[in-house]
Backbone and ligand atoms as CSV (ligand in chain L), in Angstrom:
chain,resi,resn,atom,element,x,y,z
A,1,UNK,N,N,100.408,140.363,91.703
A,1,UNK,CA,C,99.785,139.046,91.834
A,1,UNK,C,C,99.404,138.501,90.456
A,2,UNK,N,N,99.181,137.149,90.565
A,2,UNK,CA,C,98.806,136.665,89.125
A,2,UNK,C,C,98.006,135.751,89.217
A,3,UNK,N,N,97.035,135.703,88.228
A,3,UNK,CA,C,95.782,134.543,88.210
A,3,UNK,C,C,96.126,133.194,88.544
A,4,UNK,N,N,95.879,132.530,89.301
A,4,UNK,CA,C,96.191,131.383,89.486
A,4,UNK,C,C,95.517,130.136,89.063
A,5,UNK,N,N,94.357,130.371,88.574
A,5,UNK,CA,C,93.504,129.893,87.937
A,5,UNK,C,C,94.009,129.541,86.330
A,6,UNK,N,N,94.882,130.441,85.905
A,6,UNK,CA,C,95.379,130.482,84.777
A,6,UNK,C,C,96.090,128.594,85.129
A,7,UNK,N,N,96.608,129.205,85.863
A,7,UNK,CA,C,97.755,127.843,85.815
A,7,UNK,C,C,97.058,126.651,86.425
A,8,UNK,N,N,96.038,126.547,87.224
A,8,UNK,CA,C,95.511,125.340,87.708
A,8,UNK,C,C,94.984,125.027,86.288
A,9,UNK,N,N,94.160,125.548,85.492
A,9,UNK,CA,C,93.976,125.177,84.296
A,9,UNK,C,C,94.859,124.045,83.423
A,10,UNK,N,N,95.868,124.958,83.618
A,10,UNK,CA,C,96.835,124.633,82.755
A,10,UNK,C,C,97.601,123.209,83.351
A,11,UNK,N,N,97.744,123.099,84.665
A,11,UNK,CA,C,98.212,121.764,85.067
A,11,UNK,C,C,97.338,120.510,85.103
A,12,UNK,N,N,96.017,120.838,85.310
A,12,UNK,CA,C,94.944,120.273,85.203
A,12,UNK,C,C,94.744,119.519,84.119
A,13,UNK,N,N,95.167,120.182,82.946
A,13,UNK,CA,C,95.283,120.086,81.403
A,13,UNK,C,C,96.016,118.849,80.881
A,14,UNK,N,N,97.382,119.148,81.387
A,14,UNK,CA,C,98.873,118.572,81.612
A,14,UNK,C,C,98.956,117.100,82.301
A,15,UNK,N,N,98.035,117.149,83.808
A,15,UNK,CA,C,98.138,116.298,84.446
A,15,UNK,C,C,97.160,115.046,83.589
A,16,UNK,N,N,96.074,115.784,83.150
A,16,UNK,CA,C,95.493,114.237,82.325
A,16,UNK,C,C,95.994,113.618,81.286
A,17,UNK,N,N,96.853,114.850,80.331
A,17,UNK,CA,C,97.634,114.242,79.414
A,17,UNK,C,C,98.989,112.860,79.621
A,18,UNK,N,N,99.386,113.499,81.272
A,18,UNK,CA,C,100.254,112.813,81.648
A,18,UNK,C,C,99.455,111.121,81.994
A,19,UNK,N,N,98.673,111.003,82.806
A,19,UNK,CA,C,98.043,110.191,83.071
A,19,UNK,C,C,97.929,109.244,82.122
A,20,UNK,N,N,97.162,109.724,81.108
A,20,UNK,CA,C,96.587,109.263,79.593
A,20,UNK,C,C,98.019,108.273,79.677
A,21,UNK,N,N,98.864,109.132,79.042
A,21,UNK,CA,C,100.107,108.609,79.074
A,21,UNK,C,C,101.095,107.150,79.791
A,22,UNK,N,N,100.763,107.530,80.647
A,22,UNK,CA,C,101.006,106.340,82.446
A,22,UNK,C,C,99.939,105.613,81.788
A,23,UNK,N,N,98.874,105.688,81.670
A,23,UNK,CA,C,98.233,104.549,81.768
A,23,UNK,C,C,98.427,103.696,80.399
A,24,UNK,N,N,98.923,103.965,79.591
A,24,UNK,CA,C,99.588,103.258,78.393
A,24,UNK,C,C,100.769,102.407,78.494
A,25,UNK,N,N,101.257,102.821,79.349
A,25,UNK,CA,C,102.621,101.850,79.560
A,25,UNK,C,C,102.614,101.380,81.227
A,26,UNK,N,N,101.813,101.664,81.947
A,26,UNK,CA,C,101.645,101.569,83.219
A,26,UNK,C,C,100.934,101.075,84.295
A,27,UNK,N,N,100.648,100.727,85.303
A,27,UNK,CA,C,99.214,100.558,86.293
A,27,UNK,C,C,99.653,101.320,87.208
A,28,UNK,N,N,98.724,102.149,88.010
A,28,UNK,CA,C,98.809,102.628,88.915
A,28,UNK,C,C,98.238,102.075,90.016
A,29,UNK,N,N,99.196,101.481,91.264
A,29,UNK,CA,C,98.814,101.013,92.364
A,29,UNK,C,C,98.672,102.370,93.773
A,30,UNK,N,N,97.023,102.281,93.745
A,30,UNK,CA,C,97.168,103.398,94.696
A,30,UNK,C,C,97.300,103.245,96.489
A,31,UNK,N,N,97.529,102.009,96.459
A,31,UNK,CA,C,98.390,101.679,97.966
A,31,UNK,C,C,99.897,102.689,98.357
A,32,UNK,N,N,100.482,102.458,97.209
A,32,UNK,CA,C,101.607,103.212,96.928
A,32,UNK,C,C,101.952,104.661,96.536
A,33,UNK,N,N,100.956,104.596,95.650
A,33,UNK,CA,C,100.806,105.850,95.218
A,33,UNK,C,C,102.107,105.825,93.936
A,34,UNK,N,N,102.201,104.444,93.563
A,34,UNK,CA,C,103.671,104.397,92.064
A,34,UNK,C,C,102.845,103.778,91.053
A,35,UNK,N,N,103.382,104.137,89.972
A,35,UNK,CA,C,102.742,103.701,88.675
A,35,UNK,C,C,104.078,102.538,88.372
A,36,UNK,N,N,103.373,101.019,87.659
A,36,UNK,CA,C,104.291,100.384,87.614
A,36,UNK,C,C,104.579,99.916,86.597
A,37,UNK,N,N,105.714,99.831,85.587
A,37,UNK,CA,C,105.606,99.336,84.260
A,37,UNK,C,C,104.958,98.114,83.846
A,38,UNK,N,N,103.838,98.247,82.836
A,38,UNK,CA,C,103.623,96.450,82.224
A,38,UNK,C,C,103.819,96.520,80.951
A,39,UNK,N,N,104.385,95.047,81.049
A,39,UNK,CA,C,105.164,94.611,79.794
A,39,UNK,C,C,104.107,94.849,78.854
A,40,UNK,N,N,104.678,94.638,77.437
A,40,UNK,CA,C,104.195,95.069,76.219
A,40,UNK,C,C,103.758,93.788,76.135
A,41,UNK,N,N,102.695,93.726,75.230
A,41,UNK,CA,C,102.003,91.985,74.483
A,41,UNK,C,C,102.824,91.178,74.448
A,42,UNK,N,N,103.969,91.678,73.633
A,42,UNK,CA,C,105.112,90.717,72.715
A,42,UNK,C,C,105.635,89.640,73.761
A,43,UNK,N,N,105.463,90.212,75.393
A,43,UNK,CA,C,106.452,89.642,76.166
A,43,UNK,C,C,105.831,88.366,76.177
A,44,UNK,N,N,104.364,88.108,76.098
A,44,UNK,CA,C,103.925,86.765,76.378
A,44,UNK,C,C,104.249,85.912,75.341
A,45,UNK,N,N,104.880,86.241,73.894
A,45,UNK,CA,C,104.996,84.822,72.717
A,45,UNK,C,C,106.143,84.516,72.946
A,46,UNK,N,N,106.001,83.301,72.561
A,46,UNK,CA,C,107.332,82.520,72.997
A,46,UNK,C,C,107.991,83.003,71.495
A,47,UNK,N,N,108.917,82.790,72.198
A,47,UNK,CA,C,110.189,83.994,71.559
A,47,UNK,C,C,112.001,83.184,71.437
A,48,UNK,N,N,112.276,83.676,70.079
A,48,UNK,CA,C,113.669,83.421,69.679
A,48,UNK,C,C,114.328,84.451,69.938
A,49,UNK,N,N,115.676,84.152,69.960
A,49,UNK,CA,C,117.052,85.107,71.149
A,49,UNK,C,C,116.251,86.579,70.418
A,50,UNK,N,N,116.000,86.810,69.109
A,50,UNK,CA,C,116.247,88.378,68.613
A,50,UNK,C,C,114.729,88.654,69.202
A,51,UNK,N,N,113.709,88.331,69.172
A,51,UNK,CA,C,112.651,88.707,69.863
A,51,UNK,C,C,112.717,89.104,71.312
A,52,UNK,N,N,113.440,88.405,71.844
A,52,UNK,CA,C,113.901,88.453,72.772
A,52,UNK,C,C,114.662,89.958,73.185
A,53,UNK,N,N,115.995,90.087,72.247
A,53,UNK,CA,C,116.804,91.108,72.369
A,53,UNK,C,C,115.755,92.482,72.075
A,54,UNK,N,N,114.764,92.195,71.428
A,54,UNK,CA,C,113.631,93.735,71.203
A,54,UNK,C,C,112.899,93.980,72.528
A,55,UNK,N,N,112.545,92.619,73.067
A,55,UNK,CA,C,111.666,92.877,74.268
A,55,UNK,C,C,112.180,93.696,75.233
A,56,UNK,N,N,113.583,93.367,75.921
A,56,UNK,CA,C,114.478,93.402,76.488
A,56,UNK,C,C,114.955,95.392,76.336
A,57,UNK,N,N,114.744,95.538,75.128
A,57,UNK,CA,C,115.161,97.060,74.483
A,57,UNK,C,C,114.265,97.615,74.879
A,58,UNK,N,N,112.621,97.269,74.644
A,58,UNK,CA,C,111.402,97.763,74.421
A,58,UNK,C,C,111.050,98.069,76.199
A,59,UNK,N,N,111.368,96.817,76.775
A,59,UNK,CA,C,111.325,97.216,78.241
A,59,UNK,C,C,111.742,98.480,78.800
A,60,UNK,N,N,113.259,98.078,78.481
A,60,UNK,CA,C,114.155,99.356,78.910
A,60,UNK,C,C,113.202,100.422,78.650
A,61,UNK,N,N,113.244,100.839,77.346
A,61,UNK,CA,C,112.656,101.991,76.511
A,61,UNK,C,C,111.186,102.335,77.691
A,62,UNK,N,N,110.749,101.444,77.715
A,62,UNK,CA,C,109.283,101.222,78.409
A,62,UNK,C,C,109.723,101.923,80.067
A,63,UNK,N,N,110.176,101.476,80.302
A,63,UNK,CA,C,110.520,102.122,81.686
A,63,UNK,C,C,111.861,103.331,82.373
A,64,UNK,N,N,112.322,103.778,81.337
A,64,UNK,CA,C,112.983,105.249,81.363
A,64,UNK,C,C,111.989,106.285,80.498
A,65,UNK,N,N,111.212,105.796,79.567
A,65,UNK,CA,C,109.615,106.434,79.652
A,65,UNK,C,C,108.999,106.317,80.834
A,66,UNK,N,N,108.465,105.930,81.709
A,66,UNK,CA,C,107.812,105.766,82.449
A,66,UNK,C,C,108.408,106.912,83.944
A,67,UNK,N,N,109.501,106.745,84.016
A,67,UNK,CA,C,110.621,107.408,84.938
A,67,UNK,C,C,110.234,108.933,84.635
A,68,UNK,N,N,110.344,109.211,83.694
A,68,UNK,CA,C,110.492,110.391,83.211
A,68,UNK,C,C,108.836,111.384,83.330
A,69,UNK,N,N,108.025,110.085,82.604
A,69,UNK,CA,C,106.498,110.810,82.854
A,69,UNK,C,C,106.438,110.788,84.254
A,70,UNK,N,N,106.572,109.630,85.184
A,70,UNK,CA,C,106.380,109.789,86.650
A,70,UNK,C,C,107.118,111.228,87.644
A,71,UNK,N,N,108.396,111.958,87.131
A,71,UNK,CA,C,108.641,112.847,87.689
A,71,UNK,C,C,107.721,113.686,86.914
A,72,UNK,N,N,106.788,113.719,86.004
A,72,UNK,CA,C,105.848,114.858,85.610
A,72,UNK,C,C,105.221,115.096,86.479
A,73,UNK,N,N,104.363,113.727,86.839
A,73,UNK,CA,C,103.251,113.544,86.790
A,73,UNK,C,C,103.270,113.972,88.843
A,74,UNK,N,N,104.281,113.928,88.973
A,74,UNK,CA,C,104.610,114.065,90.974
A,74,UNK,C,C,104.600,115.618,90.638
A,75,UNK,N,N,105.317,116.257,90.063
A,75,UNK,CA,C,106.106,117.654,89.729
A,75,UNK,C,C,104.118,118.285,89.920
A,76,UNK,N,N,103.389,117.676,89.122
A,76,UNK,CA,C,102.385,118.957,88.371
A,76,UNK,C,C,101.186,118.113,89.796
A,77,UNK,N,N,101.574,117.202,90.225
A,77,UNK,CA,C,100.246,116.657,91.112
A,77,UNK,C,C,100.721,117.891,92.377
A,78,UNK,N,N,101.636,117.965,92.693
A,78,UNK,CA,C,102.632,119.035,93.869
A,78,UNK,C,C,102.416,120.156,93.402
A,79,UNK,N,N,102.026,120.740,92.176
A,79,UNK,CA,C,102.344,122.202,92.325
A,79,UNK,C,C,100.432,122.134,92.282
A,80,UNK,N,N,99.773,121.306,91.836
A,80,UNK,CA,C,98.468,121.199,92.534
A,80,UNK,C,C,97.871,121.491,93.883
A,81,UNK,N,N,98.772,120.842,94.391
A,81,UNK,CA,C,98.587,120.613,95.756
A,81,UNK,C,C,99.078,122.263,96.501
A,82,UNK,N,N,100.199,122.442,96.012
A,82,UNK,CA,C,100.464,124.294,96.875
A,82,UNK,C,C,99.333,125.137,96.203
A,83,UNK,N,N,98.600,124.778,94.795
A,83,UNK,CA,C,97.394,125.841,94.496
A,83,UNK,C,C,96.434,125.886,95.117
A,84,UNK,N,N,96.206,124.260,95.842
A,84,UNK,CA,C,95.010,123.905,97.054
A,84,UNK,C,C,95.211,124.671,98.054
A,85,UNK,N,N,96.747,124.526,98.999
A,85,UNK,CA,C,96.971,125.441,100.059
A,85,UNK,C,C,97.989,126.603,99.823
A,86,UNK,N,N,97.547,127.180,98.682
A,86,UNK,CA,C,97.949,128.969,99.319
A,86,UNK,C,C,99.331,129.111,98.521
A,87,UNK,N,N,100.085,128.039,98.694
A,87,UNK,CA,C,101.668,128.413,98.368
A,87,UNK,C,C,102.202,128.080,97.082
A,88,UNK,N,N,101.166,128.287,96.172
A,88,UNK,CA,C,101.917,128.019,94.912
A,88,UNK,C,C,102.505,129.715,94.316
A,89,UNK,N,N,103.473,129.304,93.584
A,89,UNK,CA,C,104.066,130.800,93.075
A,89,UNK,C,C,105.397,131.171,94.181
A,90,UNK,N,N,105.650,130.236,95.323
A,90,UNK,CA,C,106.463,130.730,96.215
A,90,UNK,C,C,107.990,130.104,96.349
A,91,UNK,N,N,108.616,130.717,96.271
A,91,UNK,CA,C,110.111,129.708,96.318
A,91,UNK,C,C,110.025,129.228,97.731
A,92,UNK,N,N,110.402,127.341,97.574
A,92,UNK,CA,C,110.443,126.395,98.530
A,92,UNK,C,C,111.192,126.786,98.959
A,93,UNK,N,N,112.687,127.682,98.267
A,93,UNK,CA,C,114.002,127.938,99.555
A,93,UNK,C,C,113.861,129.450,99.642
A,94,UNK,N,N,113.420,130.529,99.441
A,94,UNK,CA,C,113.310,131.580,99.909
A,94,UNK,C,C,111.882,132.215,100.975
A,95,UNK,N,N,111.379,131.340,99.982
A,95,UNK,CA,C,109.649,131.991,100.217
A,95,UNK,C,C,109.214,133.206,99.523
A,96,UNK,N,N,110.320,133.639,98.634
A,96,UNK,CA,C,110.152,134.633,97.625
A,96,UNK,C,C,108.665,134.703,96.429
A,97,UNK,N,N,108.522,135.294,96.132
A,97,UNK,CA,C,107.361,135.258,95.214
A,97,UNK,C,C,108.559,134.785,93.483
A,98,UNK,N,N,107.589,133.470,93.340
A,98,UNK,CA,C,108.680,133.144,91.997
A,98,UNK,C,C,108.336,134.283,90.577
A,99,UNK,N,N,109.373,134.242,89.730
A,99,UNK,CA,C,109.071,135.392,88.837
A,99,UNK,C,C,107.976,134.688,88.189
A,100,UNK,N,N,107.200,135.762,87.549
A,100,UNK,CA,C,106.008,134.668,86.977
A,100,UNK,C,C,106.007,134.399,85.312
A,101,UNK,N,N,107.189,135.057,84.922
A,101,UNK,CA,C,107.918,134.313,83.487
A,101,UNK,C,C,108.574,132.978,83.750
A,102,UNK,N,N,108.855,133.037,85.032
A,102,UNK,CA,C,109.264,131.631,85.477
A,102,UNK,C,C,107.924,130.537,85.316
A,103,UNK,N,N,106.860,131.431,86.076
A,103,UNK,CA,C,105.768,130.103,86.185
A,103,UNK,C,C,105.454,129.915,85.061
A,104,UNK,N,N,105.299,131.139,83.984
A,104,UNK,CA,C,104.803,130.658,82.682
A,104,UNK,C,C,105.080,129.847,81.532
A,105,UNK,N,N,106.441,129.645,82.084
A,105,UNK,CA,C,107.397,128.868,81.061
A,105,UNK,C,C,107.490,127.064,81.667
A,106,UNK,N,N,107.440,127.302,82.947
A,106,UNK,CA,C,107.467,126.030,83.496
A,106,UNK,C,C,106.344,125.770,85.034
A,107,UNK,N,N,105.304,125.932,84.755
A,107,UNK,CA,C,104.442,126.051,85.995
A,107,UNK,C,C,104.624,125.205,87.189
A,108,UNK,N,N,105.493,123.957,86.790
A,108,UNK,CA,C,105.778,123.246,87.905
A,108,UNK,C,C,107.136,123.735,88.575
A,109,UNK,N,N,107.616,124.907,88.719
A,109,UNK,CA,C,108.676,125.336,89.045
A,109,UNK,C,C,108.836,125.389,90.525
A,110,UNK,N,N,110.002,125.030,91.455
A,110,UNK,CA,C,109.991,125.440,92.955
A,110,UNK,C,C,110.360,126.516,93.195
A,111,UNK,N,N,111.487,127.159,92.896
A,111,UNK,CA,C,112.468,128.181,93.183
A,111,UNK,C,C,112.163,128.900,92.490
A,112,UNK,N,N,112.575,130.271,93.139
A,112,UNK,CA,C,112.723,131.328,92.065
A,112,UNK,C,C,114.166,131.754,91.586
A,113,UNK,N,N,114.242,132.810,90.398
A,113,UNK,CA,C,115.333,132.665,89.674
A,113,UNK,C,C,116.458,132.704,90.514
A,114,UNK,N,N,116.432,133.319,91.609
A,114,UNK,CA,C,118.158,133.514,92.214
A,114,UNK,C,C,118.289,131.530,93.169
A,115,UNK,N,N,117.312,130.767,93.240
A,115,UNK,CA,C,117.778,129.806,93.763
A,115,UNK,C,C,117.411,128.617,92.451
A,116,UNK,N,N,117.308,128.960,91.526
A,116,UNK,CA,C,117.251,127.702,90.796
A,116,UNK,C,C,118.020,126.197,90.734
A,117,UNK,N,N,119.374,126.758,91.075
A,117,UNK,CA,C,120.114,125.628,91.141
A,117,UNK,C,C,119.987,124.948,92.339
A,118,UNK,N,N,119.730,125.320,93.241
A,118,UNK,CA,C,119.434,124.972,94.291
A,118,UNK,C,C,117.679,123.195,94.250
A,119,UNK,N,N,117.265,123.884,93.043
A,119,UNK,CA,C,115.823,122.983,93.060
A,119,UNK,C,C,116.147,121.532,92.950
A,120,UNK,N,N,117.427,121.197,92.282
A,120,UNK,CA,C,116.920,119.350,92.447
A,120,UNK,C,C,117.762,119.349,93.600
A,121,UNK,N,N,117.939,119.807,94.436
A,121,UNK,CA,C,118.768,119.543,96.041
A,121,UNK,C,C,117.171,119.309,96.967
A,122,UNK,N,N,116.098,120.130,96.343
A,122,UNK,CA,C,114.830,119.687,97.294
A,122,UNK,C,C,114.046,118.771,97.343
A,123,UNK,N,N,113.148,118.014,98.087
A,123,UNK,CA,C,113.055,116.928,98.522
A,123,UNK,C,C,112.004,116.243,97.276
A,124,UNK,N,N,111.892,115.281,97.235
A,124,UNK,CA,C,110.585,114.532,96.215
A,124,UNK,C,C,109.194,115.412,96.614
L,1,ZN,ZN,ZN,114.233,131.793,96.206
């Protein structure tokens, strides 16, 4: 068995950093439960084509950031949530006990090593 406390720590840690994060480029509507991109300052000055062409970049940029922290931020709120009820440390497709060089390297992990590939086939 292994401390589990270790790792609620540690996501706990993670999850505000992530947040911090979201909330810099983001709002979180909790009807939904989605964080939603807001535009940067720049978007409100009226603007010539190349200001334009940065905004347009900066957006993008702004929201494949955002994509990316949001699968964190689901990943580490979920492996929260199995530390609340009981099942964290357990492979979603075996029910195996995951290796715990696995958890230590990536605490938001589902599977354990013999089904890894199997993990982005499982559900949000
Ligand atoms: Zn497994």
């Amino acid at each position: 068995m292994f401390n589990v406390h270790t790792f609620q720590t540690r996501l706990e840690e993670e999850l505000k950093t992530i947040t911090n994060d979201l909330r810099a480029i983001a709002t979180y509507d909790e009807t939904t439960d989605n964080w939603e991109a807001v535009p940067g300052e720049a978007a409100n000055q009226e603007a010539d084509n190349n200001i334009e062409a940065d905004e347009v970049e900066e957006w993008n940029e702004r929201r494949s950031t955002l994509a990316t922290l949001e699968i964190e931020y689901r990943d580490i709120k979920r492996a929260l949530a199995k530390i609340a009820d009981g099942t964290y440390g357990i492979c979603e497709i075996s029910g195996a006990p995951i290796e715990i060089k696995r958890l230590e390297f990536k605490p938001t992990v589902r599977t354990c090593a013999a089904h890894m590939n199997e993990e982005s086939s499982l559900p949000l």
